[in-house]
C-alpha beads as a LAMMPS data file, in Angstrom:
LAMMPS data file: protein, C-alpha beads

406 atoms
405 bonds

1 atom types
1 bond types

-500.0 500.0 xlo xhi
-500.0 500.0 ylo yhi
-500.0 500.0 zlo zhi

Masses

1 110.0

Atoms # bond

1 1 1 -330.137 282.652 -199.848
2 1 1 -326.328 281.921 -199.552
3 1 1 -325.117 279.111 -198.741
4 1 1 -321.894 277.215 -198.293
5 1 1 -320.057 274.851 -199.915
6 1 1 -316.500 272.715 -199.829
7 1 1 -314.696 272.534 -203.211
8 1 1 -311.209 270.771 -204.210
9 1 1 -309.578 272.085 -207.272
10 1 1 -306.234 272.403 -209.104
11 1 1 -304.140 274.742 -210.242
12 1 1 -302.352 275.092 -213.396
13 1 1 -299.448 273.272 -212.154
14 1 1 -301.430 270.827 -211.181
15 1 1 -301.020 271.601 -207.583
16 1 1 -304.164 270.386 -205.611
17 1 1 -305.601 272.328 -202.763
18 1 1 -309.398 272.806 -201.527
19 1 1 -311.360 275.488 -199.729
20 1 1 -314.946 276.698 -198.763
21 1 1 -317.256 279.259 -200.247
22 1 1 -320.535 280.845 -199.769
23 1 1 -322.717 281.258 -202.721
24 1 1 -326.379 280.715 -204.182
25 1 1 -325.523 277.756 -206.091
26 1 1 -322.703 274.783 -207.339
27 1 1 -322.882 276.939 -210.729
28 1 1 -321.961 279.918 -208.828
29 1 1 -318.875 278.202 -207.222
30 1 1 -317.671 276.588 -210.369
31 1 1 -318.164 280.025 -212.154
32 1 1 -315.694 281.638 -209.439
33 1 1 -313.337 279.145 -209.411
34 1 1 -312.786 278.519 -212.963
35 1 1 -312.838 282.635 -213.510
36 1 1 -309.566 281.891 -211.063
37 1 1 -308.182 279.983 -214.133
38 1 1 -308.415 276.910 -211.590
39 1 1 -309.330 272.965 -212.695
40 1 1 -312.407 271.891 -210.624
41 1 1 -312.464 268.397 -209.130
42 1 1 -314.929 268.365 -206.642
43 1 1 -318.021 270.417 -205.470
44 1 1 -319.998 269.792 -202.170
45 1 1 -322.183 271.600 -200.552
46 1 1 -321.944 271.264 -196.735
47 1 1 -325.794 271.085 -195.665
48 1 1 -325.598 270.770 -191.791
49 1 1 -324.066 272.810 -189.555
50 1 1 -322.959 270.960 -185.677
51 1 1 -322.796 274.240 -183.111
52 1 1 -320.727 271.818 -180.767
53 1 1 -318.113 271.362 -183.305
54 1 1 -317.589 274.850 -184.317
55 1 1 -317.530 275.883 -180.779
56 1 1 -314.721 273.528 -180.161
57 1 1 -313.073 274.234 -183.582
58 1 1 -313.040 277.821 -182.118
59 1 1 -310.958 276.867 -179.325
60 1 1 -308.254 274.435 -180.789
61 1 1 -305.023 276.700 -181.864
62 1 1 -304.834 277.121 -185.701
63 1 1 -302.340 274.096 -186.702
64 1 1 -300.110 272.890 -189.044
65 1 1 -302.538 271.395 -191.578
66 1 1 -304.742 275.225 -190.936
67 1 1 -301.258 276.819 -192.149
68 1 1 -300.711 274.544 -194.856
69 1 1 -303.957 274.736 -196.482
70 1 1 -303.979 278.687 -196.157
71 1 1 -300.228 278.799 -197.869
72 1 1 -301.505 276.585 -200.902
73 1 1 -304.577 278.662 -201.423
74 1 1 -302.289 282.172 -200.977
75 1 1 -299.884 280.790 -203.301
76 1 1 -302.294 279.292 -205.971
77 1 1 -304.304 282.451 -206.080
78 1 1 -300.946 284.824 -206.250
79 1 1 -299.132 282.839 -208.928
80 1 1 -302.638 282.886 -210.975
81 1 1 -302.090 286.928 -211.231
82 1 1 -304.710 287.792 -208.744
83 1 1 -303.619 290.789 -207.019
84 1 1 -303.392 290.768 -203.127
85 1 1 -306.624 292.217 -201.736
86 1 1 -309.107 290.047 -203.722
87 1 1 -307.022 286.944 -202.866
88 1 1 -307.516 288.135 -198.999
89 1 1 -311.164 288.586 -199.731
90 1 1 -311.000 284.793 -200.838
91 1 1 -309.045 283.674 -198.302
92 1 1 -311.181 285.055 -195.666
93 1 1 -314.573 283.331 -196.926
94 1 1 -312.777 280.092 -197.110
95 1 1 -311.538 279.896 -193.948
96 1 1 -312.782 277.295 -191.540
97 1 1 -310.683 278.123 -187.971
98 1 1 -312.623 281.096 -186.414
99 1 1 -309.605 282.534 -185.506
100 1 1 -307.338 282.515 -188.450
101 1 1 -310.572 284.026 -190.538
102 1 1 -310.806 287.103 -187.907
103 1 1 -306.804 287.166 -188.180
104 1 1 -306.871 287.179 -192.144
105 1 1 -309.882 290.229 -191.900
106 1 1 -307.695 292.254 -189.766
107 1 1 -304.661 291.532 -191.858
108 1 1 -306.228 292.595 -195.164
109 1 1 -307.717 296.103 -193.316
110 1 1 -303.832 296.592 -192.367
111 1 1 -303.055 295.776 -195.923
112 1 1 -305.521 298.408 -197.394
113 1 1 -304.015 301.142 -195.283
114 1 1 -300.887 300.269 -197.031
115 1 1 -298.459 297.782 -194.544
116 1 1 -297.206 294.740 -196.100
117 1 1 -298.364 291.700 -195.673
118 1 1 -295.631 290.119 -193.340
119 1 1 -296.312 293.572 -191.232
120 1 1 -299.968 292.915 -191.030
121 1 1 -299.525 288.592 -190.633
122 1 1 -296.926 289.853 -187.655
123 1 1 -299.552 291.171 -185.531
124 1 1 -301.313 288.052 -184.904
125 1 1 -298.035 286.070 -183.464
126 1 1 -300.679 283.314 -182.083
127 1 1 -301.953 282.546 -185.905
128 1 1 -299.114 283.262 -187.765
129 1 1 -296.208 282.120 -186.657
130 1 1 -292.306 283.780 -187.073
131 1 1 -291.660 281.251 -190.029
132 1 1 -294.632 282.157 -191.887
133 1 1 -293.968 286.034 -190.944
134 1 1 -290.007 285.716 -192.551
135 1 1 -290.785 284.174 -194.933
136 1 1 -293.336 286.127 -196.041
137 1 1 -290.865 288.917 -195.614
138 1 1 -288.562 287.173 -197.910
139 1 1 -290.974 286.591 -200.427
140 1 1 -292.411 290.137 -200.625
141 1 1 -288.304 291.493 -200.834
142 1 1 -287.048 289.424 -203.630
143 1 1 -290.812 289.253 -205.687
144 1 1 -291.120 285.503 -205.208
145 1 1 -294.287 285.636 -202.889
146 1 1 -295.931 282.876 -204.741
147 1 1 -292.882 280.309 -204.786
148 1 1 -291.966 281.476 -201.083
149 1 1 -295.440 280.287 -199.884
150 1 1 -295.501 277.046 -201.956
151 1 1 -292.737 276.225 -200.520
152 1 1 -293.868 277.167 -196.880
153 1 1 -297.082 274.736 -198.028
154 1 1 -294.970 271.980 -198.118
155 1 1 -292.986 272.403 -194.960
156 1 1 -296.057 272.640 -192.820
157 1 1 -297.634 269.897 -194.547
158 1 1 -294.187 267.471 -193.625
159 1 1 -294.564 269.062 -189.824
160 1 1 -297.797 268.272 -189.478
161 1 1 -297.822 264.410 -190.574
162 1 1 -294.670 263.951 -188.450
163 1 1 -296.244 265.891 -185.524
164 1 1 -299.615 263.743 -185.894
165 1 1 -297.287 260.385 -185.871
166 1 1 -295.562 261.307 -182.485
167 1 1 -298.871 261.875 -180.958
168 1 1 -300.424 258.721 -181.995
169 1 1 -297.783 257.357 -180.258
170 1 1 -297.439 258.804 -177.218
171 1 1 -301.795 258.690 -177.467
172 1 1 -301.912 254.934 -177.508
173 1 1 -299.998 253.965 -174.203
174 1 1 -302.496 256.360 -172.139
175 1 1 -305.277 255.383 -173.761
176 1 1 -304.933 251.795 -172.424
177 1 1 -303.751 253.401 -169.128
178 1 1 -306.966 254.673 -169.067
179 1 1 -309.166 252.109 -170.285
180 1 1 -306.796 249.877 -167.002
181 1 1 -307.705 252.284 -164.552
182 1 1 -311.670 252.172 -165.349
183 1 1 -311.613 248.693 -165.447
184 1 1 -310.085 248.365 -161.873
185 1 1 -312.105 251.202 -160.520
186 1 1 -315.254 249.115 -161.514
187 1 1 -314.221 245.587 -160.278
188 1 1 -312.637 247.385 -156.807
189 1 1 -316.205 249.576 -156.538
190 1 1 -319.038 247.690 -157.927
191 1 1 -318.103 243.860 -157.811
192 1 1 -315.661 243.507 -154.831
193 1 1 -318.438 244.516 -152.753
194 1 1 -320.859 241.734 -153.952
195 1 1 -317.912 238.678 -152.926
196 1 1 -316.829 240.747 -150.184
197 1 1 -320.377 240.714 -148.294
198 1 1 -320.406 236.517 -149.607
199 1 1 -317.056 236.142 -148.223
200 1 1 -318.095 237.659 -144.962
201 1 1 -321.295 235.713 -144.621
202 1 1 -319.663 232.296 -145.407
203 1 1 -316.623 233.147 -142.792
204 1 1 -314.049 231.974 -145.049
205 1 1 -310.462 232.412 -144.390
206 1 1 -309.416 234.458 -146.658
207 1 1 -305.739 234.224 -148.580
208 1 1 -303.489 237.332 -148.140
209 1 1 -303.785 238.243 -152.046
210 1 1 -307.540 238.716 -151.538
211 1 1 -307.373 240.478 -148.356
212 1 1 -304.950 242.724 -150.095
213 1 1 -307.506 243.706 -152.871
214 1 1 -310.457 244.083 -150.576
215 1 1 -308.233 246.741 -148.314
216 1 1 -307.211 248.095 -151.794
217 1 1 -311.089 248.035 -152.745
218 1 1 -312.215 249.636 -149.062
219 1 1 -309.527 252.230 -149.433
220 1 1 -310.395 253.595 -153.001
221 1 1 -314.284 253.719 -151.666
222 1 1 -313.413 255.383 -148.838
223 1 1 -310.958 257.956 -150.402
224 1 1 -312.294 258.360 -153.860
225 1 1 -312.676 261.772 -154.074
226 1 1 -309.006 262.183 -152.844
227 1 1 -307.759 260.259 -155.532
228 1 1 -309.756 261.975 -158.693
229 1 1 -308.730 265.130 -157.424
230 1 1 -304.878 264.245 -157.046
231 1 1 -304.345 263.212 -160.547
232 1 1 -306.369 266.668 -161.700
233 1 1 -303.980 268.591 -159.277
234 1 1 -300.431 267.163 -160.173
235 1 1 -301.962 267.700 -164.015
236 1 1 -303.127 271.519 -163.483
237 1 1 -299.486 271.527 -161.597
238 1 1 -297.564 270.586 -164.464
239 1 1 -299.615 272.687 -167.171
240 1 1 -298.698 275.734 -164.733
241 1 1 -295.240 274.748 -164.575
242 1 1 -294.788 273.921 -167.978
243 1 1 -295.514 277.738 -168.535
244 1 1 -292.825 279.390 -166.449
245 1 1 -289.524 279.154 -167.766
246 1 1 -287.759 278.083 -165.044
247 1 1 -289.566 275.058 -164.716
248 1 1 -289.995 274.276 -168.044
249 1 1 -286.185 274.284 -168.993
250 1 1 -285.992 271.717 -166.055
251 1 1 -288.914 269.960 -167.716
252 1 1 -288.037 269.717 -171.022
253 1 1 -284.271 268.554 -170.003
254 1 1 -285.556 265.872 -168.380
255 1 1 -287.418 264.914 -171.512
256 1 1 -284.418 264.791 -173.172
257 1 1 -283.168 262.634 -170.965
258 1 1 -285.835 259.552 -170.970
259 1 1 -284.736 256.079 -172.226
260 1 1 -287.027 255.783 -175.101
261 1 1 -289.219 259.414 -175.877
262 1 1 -286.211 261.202 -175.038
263 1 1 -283.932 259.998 -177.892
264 1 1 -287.796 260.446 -179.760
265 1 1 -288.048 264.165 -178.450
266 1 1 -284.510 264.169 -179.750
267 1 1 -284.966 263.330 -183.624
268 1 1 -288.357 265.276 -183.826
269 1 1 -286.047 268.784 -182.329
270 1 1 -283.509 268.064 -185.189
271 1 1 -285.901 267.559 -187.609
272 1 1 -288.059 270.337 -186.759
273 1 1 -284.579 272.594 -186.590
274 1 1 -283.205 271.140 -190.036
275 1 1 -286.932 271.788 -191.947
276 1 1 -287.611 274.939 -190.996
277 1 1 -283.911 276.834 -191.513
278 1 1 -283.549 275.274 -194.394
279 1 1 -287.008 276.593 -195.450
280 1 1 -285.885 279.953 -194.629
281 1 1 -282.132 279.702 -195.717
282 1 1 -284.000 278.420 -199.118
283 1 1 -286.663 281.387 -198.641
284 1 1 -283.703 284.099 -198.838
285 1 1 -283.735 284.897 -195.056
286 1 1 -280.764 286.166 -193.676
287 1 1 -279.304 283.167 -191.670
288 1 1 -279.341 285.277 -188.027
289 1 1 -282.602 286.183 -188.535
290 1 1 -283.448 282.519 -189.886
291 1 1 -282.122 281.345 -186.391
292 1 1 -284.313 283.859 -184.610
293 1 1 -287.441 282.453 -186.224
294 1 1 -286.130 278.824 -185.609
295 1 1 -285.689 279.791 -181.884
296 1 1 -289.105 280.826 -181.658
297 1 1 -290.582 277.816 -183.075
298 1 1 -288.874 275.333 -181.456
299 1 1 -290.753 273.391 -178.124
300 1 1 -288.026 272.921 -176.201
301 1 1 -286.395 275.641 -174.123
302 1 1 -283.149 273.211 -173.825
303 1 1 -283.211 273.528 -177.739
304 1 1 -284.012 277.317 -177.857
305 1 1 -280.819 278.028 -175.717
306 1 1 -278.154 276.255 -177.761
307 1 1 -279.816 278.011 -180.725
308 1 1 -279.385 281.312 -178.925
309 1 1 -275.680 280.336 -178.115
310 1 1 -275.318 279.935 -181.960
311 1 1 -276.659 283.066 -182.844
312 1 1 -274.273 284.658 -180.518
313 1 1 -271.294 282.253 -181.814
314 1 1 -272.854 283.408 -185.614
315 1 1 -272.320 287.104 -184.728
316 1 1 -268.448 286.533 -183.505
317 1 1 -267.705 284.851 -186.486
318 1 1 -267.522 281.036 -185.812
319 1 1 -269.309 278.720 -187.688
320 1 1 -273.060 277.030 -187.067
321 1 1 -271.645 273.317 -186.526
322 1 1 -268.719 274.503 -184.109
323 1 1 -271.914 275.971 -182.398
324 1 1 -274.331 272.831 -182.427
325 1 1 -271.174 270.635 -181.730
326 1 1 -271.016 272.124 -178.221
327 1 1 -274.311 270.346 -176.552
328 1 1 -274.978 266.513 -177.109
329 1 1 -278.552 267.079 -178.587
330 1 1 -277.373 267.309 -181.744
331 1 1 -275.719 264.025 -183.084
332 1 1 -271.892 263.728 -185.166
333 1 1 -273.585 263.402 -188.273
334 1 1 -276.002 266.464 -187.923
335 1 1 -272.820 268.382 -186.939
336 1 1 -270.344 267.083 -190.039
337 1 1 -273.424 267.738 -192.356
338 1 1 -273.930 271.498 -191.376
339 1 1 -270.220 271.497 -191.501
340 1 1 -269.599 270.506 -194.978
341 1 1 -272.953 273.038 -195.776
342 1 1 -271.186 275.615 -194.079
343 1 1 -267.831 274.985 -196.372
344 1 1 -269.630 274.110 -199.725
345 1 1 -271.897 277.423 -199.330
346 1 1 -275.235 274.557 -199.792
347 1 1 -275.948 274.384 -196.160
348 1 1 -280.362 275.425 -197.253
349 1 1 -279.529 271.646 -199.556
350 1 1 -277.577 269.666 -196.607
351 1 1 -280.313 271.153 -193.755
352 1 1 -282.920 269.413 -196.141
353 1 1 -281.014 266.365 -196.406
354 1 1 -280.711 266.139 -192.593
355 1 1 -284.834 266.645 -191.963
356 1 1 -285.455 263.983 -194.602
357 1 1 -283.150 261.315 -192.780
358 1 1 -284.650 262.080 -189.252
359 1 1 -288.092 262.706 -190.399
360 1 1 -287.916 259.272 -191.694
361 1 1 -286.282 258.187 -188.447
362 1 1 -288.859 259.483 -186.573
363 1 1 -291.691 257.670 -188.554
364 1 1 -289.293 254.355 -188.231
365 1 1 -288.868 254.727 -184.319
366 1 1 -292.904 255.610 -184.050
367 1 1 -293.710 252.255 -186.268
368 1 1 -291.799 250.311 -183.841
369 1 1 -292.969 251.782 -180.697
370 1 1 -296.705 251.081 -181.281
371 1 1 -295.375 247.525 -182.555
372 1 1 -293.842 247.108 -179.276
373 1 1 -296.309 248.981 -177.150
374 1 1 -299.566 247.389 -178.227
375 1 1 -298.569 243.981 -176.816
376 1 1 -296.826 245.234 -173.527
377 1 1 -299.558 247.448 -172.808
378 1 1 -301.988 244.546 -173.779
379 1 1 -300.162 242.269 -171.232
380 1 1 -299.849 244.767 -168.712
381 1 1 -303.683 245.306 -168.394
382 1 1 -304.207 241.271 -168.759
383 1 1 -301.935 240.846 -165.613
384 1 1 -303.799 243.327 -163.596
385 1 1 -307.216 242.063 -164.610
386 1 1 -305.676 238.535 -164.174
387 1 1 -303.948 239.156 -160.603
388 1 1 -307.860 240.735 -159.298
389 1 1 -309.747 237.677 -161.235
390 1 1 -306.782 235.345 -158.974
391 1 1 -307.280 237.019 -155.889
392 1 1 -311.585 237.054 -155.800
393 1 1 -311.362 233.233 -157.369
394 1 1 -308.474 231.667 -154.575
395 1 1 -311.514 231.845 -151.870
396 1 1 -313.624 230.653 -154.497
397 1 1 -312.033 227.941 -154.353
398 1 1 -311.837 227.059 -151.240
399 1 1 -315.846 227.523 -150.584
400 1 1 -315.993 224.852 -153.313
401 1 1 -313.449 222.653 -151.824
402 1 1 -315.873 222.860 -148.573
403 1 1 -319.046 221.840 -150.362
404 1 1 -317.403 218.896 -152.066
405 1 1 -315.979 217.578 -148.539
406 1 1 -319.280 217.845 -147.168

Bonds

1 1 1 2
2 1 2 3
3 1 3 4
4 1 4 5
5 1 5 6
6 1 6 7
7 1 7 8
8 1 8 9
9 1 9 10
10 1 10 11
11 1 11 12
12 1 12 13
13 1 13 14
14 1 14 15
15 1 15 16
16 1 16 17
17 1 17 18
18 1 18 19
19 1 19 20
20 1 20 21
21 1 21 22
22 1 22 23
23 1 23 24
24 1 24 25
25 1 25 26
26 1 26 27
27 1 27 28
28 1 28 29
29 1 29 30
30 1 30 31
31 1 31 32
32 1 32 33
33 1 33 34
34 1 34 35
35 1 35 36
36 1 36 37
37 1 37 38
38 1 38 39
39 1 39 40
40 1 40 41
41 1 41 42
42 1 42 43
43 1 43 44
44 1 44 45
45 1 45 46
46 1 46 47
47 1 47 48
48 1 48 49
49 1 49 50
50 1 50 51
51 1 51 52
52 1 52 53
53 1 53 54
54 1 54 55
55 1 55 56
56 1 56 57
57 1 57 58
58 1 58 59
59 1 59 60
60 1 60 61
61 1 61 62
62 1 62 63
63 1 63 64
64 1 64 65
65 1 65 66
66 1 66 67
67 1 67 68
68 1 68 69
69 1 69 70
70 1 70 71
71 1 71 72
72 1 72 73
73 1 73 74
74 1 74 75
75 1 75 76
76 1 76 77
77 1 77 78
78 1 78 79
79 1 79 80
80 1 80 81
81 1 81 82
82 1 82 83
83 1 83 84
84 1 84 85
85 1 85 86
86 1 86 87
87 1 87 88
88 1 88 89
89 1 89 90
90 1 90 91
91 1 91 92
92 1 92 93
93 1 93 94
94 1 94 95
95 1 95 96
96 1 96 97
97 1 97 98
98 1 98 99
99 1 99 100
100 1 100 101
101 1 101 102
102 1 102 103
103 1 103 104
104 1 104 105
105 1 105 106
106 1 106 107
107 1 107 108
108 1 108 109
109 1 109 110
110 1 110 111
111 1 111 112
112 1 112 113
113 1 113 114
114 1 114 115
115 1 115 116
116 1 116 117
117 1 117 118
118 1 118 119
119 1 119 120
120 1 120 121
121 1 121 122
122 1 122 123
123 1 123 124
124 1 124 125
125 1 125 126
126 1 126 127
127 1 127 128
128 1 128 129
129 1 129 130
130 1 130 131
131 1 131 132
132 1 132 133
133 1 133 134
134 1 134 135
135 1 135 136
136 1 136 137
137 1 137 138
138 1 138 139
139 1 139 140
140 1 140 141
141 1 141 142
142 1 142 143
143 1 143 144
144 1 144 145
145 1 145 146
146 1 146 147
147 1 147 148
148 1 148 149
149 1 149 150
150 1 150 151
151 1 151 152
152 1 152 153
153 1 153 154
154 1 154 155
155 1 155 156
156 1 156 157
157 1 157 158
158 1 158 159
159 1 159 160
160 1 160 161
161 1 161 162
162 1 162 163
163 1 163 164
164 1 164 165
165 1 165 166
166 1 166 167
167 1 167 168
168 1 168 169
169 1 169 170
170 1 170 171
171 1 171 172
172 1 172 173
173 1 173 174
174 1 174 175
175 1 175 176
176 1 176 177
177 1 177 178
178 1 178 179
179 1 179 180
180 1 180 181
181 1 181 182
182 1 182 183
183 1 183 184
184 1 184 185
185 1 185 186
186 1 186 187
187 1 187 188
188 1 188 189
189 1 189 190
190 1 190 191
191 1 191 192
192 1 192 193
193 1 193 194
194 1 194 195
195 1 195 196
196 1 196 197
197 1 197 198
198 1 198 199
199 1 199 200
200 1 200 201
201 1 201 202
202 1 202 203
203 1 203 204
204 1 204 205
205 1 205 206
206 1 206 207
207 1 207 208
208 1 208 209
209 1 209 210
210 1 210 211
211 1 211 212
212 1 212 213
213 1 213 214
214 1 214 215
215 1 215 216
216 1 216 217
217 1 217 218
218 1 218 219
219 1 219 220
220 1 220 221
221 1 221 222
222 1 222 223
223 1 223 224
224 1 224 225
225 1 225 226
226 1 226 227
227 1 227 228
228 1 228 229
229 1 229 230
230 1 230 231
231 1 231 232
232 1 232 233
233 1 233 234
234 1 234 235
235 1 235 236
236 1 236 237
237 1 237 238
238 1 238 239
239 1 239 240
240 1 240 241
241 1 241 242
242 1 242 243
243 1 243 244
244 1 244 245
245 1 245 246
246 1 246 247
247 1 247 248
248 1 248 249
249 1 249 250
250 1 250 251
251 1 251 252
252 1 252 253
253 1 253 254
254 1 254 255
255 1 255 256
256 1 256 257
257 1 257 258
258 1 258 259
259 1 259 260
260 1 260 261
261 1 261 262
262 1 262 263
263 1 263 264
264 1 264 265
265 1 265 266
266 1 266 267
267 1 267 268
268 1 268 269
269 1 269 270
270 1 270 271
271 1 271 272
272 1 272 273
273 1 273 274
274 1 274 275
275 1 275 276
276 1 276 277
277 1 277 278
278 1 278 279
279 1 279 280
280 1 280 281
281 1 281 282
282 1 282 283
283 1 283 284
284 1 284 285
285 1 285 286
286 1 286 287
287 1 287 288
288 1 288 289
289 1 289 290
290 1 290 291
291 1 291 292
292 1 292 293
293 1 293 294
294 1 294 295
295 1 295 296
296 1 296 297
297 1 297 298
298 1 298 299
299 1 299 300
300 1 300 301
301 1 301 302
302 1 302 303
303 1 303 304
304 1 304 305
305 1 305 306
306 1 306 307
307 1 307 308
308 1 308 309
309 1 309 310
310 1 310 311
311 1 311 312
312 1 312 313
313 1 313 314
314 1 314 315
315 1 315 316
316 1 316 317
317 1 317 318
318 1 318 319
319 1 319 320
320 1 320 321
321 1 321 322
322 1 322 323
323 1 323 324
324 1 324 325
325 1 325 326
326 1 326 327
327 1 327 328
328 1 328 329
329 1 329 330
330 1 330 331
331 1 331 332
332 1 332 333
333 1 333 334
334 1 334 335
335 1 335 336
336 1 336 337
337 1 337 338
338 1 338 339
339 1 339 340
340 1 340 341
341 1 341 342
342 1 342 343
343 1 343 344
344 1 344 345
345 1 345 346
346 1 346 347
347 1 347 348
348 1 348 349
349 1 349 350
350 1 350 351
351 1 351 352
352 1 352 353
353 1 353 354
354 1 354 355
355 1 355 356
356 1 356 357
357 1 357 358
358 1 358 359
359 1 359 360
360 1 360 361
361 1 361 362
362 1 362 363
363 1 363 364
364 1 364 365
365 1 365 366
366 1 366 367
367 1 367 368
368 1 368 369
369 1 369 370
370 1 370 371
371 1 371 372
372 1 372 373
373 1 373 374
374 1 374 375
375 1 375 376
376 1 376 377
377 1 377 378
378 1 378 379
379 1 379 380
380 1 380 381
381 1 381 382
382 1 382 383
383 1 383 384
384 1 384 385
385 1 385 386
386 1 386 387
387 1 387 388
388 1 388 389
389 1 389 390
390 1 390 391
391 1 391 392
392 1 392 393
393 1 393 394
394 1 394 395
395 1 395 396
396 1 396 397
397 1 397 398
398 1 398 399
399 1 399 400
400 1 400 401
401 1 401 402
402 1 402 403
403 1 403 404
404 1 404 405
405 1 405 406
């Protein structure tokens, strides 16, 4: 009976990358792998299989890391003189994301009936995305499919650990938002009532601080299914809007425009811009078409028009930087960089340059956010647990004050 295992392994470059396979046995897999020409480092054989977490594995979008992993493995296989089909055929049983694997099975059908490869990966615009398709493209025109996707490897693997840092920042503030807003929904529902009732029995005068919190208590008890369902509303409202493009140019210029994750949203666009046309320029992709691909990658519809004013600038002969210079997203030194690029005919080099310096900016500004936002959101939630603790122990108080005087 087949059965499946996880494997990590090595090329002959040393270049690590890992997979999954089915077969009857770990001398089975470590037959395959070294018949690849491959170094084995690691056999495991994954024993239990969780139907909850493949169900939700099935609907999370393939990402970054998905892409990355795929490219190594493509690349690894191609460069070890494995022809195209069989690689497929490997690439297929390894795959973990449900939809990638039935992506890669149609691809390698359209592949047997004789399209190429960036035809057949072109189809599936929701798994492969236009980078991967151009430079694919690229690859297949000048022979350098191998090299092309090791490079493409690397690019998704910087995107993705820059992506991941953003989001444990912006993660972290909401979480403790959360945790606040439990926290106060328990004391106003479930303990309020207790000192409210004792409050009421002893006919103490209450001071206005707790009278505030018990109408604040009595309101969310009275109205609680009004506000759940307002917070699930102006959230569904927001999705919806995000997706039409009115809105969502409005949206994403006023997220541009925050104090602090604007100038953040900021760095991660010219980042994102500067890795993945330079990753294309470098790929051999024709720099109007490299635009095109950038514009279609890009998040932010405030980004993906001054890229399509460049492309039109590109066409009528005046340069990329004159271009970029135009809107205030991109910074001086992102515009003299592409400029001296542009001049010194190394613009794929200075494009690099540029993602390295922000990419580490953006890891810099992320450190120092959740150095600064741990303790401020820490305080915040002590003050509001503080300012309800106040407010229920102030009558407290005065009951005690009573007993002692009698």
């Amino acid at each position: 009976m087949s059965r499946t295992f996880t494997y990590k392994a090595k090329d002959r470059t040393g270049q690590p990358f890992s997979g999954t396979i089915a077969a009857d046995n770990e001398t089975a897999v470590a037959a395959f792998i070294r018949d690849k020409g491959f170094f084995i480092t690691e056999i495991k054989e994954r024993r239990q299989v969780n139907f909850l977490s493949v169900f939700l594995n099935s609907l999370r979008p393939v990402a970054g890391k998905d892409l990355a992993a795929l490219c190594w493995q493509l690349s690894a296989l191609l460069n070890a003189g494995i022809s195209l089909i069989p690689t497929l055929n490997t690439l297929i049983v390894q795959a973990g994301h449900p939809r990638l694997k039935a992506a890669l099975h149609n691809s390698r059908q359209k592949v047997q009936e004789g399209s190429a490869l960036s035809s057949a990966l072109a189809g599936h615009p929701s798994v492969f995305p236009p980078l991967m398709v151009n430079m694919v493209e690229a690859g297949e025109t000048g022979g350098v499919l191998g090299e092309v996707l090791r490079r493409l490897a690397g690019h998704y693997e910087k995107e993705h650990k820059m992506n991941e840092k953003v989001k444990s920042a912006l993660t972290y503030p909401y979480i403790v938002l959360g945790m606040a807003a439990m926290a106060v929904a328990f004391i106003l529902s479930f303990v309020l009532p207790v000192f409210s009732q004792l409050f009421h029995q002893m006919k103490v005068e209450l001071p206005m601080p707790t009278r505030m919190l018990l109408a604040a208590g009595g309101f969310v008890l009275d109205h609680w299914p009004i506000l759940l369902t307002l917070p699930a509303l102006a959230a569904l409202g927001l999705v919806y809007a995000y997706q039409q493009p009115r809105y969502r140019r409005l949206l994403d210029a006023l997220l541009l425009q925050l104090p602090v994750f604007g100038l953040l949203t900021k760095k991660v666009a010219i980042a994102r811009f500067s890795r993945t046309f330079g990753t294309l320029l470098r790929g051999g992709v024709p720099i109007i078409n490299a635009l095109e691909a950038v514009k279609k990658t890009t998040g932010n519809m405030v980004v993906r028009d001054l890229l399509h004013h460049a492309q039109i600038s590109l066409r009528q002969g005046r340069g990329l930087a004159t271009s970029l210079g135009e809107d205030n997203i991109f910074t001086p030194l992102v515009v003299q960089m592409v400029a001296v690029g542009e001049e010194t005919g190394e613009l794929d080099n200075m494009l690099d340059k540029i993602a390295d310096f922000y990419e580490s900016e953006v890891d810099h500004m992320v450190s120092r956010l959740n150095s600064l936002l741990e303790p401020a959101m820490i305080g915040v939630l002590g003050v509001i647990i503080g300012a309800i603790v106040l407010a229920v122990a102030l009558p407290l108080f005065d009951i005690v004050a009573g007993v002692d005087r009698i």
